[in-house]
C-alpha positions in Angstrom: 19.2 -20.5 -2.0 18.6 -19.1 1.6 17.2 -15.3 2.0 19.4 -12.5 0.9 18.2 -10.5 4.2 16.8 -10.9 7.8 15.1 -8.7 10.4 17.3 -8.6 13.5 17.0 -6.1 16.2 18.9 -2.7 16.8 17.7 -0.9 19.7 14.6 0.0 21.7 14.8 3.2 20.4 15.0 2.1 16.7 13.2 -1.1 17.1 14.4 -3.6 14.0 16.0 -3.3 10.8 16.6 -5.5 8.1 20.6 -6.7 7.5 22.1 -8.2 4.0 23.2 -12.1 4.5 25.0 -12.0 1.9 26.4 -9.8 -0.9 23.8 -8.4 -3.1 24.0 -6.8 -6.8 22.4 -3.4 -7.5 19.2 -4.3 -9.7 19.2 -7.8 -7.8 15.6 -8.9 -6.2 16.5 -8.6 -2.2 13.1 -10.7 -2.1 9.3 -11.0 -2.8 7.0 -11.3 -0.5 3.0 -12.1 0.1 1.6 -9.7 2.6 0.2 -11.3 5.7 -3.0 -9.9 5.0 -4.1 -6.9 2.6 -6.9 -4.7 1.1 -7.9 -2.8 -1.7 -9.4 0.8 -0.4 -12.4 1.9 -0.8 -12.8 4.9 -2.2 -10.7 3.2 -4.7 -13.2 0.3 -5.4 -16.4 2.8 -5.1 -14.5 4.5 -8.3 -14.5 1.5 -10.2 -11.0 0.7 -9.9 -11.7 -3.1 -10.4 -9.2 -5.1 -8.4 -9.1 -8.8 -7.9 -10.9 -8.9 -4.1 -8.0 -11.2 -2.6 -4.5 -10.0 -4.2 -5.3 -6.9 -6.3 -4.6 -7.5 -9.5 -6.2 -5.4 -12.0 -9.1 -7.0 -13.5 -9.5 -4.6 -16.6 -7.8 -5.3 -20.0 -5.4 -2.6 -20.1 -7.4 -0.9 -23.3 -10.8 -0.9 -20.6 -8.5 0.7 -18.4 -6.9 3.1 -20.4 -10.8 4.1 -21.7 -12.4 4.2 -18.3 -9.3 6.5 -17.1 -9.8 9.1 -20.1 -13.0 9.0 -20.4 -12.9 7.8 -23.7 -14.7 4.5 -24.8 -13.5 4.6 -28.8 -10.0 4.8 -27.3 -8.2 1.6 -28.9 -4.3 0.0 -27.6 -2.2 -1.0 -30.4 0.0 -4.4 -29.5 -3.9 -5.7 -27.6 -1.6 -9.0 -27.2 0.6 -7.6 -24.9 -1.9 -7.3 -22.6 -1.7 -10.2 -19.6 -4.9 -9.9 -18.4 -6.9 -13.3 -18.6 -10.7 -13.0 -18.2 -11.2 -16.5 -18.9 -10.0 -16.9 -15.5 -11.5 -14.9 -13.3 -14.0 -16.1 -10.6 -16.6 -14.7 -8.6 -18.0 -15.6 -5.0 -21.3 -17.5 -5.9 -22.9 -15.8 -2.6 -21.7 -12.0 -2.7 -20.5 -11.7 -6.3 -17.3 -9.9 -5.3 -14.9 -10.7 -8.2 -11.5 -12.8 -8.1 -8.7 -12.5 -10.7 -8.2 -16.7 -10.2 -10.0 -19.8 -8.7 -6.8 -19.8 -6.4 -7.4 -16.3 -5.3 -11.3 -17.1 -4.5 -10.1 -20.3 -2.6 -7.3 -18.8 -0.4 -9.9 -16.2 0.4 -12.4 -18.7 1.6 -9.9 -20.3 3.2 -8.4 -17.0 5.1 -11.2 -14.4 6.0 -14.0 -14.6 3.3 -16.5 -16.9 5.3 -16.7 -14.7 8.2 -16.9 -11.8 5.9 -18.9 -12.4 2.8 -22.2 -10.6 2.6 -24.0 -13.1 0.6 -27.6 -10.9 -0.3 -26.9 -8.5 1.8 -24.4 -6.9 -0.4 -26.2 -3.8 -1.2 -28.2 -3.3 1.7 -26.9 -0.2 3.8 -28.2 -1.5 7.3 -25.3 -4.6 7.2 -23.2 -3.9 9.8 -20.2 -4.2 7.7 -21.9 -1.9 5.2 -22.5 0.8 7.9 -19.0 -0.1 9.0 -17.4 0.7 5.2 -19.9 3.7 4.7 -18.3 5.4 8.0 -14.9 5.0 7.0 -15.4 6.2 3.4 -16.6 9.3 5.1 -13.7 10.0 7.4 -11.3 9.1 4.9 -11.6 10.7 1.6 -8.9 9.9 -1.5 -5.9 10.2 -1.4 -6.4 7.3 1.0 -3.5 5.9 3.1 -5.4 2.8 5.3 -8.6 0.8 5.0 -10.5 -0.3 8.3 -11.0 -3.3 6.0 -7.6 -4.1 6.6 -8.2 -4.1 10.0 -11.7 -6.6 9.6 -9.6 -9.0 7.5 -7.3 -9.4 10.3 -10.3 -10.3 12.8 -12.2 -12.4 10.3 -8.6 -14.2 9.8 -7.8 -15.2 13.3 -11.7 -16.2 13.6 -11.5 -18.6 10.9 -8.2 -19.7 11.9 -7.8 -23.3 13.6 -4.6 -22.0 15.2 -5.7 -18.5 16.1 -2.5 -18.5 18.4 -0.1 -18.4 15.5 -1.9 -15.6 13.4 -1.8 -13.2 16.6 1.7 -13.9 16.7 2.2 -13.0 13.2 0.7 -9.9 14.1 2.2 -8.6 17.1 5.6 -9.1 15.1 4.5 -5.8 13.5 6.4 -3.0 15.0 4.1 -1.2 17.9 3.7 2.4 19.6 3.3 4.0 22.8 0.0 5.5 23.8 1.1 8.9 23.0 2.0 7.8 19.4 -0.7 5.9 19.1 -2.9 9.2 19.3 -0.6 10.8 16.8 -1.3 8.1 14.3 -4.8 8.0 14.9 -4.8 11.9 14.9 -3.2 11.8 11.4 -5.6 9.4 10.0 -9.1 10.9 11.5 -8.0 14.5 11.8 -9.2 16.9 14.1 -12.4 14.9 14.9 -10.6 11.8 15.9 -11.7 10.8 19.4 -15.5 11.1 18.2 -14.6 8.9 14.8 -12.3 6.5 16.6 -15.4 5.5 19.4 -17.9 5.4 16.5 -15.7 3.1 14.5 -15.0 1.3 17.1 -18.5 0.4 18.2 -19.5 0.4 14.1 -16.5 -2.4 14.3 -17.9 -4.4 17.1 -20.7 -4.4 16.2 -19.7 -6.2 13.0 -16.9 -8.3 14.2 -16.9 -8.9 17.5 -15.3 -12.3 18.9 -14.8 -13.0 22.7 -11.5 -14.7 21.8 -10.4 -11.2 20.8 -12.2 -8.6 23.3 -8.7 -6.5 23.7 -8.9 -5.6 20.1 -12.4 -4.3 20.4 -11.7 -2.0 24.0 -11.0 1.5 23.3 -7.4 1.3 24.0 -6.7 -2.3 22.1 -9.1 -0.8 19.4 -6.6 2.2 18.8 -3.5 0.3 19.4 -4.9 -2.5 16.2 -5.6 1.2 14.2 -2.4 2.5 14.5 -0.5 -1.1 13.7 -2.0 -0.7 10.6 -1.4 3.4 10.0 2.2 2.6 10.8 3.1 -0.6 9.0 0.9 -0.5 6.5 2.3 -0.4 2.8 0.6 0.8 -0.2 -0.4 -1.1 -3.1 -1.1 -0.5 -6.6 -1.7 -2.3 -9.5 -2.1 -1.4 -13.1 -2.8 -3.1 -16.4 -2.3 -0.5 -18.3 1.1 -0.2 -16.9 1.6 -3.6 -17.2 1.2 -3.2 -21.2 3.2 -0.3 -21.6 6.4 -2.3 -19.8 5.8 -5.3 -22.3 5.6 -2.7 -25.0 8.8 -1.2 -23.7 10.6 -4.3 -24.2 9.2 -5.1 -27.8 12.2 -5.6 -30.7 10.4 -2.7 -33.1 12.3 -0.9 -36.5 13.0 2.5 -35.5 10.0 4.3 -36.5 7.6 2.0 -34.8 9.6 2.5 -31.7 8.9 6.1 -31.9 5.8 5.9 -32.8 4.8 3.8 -30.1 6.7 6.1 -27.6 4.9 8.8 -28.9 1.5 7.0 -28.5 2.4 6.3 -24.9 3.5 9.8 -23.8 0.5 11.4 -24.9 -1.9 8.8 -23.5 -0.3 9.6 -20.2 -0.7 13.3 -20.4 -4.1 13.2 -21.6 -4.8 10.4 -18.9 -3.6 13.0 -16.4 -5.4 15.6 -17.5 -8.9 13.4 -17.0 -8.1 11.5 -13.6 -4.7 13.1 -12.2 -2.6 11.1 -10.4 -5.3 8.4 -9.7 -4.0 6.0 -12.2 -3.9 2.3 -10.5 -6.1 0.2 -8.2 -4.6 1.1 -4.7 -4.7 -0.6 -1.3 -2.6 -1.4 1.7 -1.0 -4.8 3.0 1.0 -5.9 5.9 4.6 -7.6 5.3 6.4 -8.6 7.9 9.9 -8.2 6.5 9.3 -5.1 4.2 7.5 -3.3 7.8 11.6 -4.4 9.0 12.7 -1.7 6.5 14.4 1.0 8.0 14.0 4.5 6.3 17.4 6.5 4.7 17.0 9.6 2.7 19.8 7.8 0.6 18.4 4.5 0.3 20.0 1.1 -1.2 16.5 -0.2 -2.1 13.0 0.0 -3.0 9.9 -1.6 -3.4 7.3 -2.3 -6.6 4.7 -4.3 -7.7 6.2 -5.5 -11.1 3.7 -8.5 -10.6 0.4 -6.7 -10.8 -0.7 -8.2 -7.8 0.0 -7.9 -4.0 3.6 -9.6 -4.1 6.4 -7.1 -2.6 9.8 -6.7 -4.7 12.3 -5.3 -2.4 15.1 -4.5 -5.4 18.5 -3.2 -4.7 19.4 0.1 -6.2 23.5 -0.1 -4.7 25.8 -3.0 -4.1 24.9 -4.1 -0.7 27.2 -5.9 1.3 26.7 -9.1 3.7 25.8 -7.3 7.1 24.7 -4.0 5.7 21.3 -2.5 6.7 19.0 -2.7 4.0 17.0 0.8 3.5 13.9 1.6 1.5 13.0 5.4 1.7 9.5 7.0 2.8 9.9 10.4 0.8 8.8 10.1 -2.9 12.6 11.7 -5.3 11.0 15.5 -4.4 11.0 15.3 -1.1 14.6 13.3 -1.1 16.1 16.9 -2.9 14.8 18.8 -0.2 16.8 20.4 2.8 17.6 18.0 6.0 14.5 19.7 8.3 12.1 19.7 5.3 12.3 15.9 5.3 12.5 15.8 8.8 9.6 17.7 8.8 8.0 15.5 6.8 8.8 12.2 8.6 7.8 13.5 12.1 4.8 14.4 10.6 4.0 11.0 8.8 6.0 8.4 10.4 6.8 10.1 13.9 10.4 9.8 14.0 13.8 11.9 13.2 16.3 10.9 10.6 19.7 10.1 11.0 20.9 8.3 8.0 24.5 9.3 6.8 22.9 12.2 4.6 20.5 13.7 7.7 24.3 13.5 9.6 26.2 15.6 7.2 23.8 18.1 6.7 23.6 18.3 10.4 25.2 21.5 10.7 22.9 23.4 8.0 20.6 26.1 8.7 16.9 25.1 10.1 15.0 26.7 7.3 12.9 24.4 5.2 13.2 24.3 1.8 10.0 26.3 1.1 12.0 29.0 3.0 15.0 29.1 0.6 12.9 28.7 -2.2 10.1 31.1 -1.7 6.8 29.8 -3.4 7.5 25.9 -4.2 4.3 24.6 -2.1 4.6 22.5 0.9 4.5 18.9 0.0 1.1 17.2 0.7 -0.1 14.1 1.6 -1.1 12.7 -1.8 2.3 12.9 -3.2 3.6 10.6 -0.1 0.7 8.9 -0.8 1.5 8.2 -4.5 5.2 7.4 -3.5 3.9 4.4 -1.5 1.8 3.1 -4.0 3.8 3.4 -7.2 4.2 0.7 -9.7 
């Protein structure tokens, strides 16, 4: 069967979007798709979140996950079989030691960015220039964390591996790109205040751990900001979870009544007691590019959204409407909260995060409402922050 959907372009002003080619089913599987390149953060790694190194995937049992996450090492899962992780299978890199979920995994790493950026010995020692490169980052960017500059090396290490380095810098500049003045904005909302400072220390932190002649625009100031804000703009959250991953197949178990509710019981309050230890920080996160997903435009009624029902990096784009052939396909960028709010509270919002104004069919018929944000009407409901967007991007 050909796609269900391609990119085509709108307007200079709205850049591309992603169209229907044919009808689509609500619940139907638009598509699913590899990311170009991706990322687990860093924080999230330092923390012991332990994800495969090339495609994510949890590497704890889900009971090792649930234990680490309450604090609780006696803790023990009920149904252990329904747990898919596979231990027997996982790989490490016989030079740096950084784990892989699969000897696939470890070999389309090599094969990708891994020789250029494996640290063999050198793993722990702080004076590698990718060490002093990740240690800088970490402290610019503390949880919740939206990008990785590690993103950013594994798209350099990739095109200097790459035999045609030609068609990989194509695949990149497909991803949607910003004028100076944006740029800064993006840049701005990633580094904060001190951004000019932390952008030239990256930068030369960055150079000197990557650079390649073949790619001395990337490492200038100006191509350096323009490759920072490519990824603050397109890039898409990622979280995995085994623990999630057991709870869905427990979902779907054929139990007598009282087991069910047993087992729903069970579940509820490891959740709520999970919270209470770690909050919201439940699943290994990181951040990918994907070149049709980065297509989708934003609608604050949207016909689909993305997950990660694989435990790995591999996008679902599902449909939650009937979409017809030749419909623009949505996803939205505000987490259900921030959907309910008033027209200029999401606009708010999305100039803030994404830089642009709204004008899906909802933002048009609410055109004529008041310009008082929803924190107005509703005196004390707390602006929303970051780390719920945040979570919205990387939800399972």
């Amino acid at each position: 069967a050909g796609a269900a959907a391609e990119a085509r372009f709108i307007s200079s002003a709205k850049g591309k979007g992603l169209f229907a080619t044919k009808n689509i089913r609500k619940g139907e599987t638009v598509f699913v798709e590899r990311p170009v390149v991706s990322s687990q953060f860093l924080w999230n790694a330092l923390y012991n979140y332990r994800a495969c190194d090339h495609c994510l995937r949890a590497l704890e049992t889900a009971e090792e996950n649930a234990q680490r996450l309450l604090g609780k090492s006696s803790l023990v899962l009920p149904h252990p079989e329904q747990c898919s992780i596979r231990k027997d299978l996982h790989q490490q890199c016989p030079r740096c030691q950084v784990t892989y979920c699969s000897a696939e995994c470890r070999q389309a790493a090599l094969e990708q960015y891994h020789q250029v950026l494996c640290l063999g010995p050198s793993r722990d020692d702080p004076t590698h220039p990718l060490n002093k490169l990740q240690e800088a980052w970490r402290n610019m960017h503390y949880p919740p964390e939206t990008s990785s500059i590690m993103l950013m090396a594994r798209m350099v290490a990739t095109i200097k591996q790459a035999k045609d380095k030609e068609w990989w810098i194509k695949a990149f500049s497909q991803f949607c790109s910003k004028t100076a003045n944006e740029e800064e904005e993006i840049v701005h909302k990633l580094l904060g205040d001190k951004f000019k400072g932390q952008l030239e220390l990256l930068r030369l932190l960055f150079t000197e751990a990557l650079y390649d002649e073949y790619l001395s625009r990337w490492f200038t100031p100006e191509g350096f900001r323009s490759l920072f804000a490519l990824v603050g703009t397109n890039g898409q959250g990622i979280g995995t979870s085994s623990l999630s991953q057991w709870v869905r197949a427990c979902d779907a178990l054929e139990l007598p009544l009282l087991q069910r509710e047993e087992l729903d019981a069970f579940i509820d309050q490891l959740y709520k007691d999970i919270e209470k230890e770690s909050g919201e920080f439940l699943n290994c996160e990181g951040s990918g590019l994907y070149v049709l997903q980065s297509c989708c435009n934003h609608s604050c009624i949207p016909n689909a959204e993305t997950s990660f029902p694989e435990n790995n990096f591999l996008l679902h784009l599902t449909a939650l409407e009937d979409i017809e052939a030749g419909e623009e396909i949505c996803i939205s960028y505000l987490d259900c909260c921030q959907r309910e709010r008033s027209r200029h509270s999401r606009n708010k919002i999305l100039r803030e995060n994404y830089l642009f104004t709204c004008s899906c069919p909802k933002c048009l018929a609410q055109a004529d409402d008041a310009d008082v944000t929803s924190d107005e009407e509703e005196e004390g409901e707390g602006e929303t922050d970051d780390a719920e967007l945040e979570d919205e991007m990387t939800d399972v």
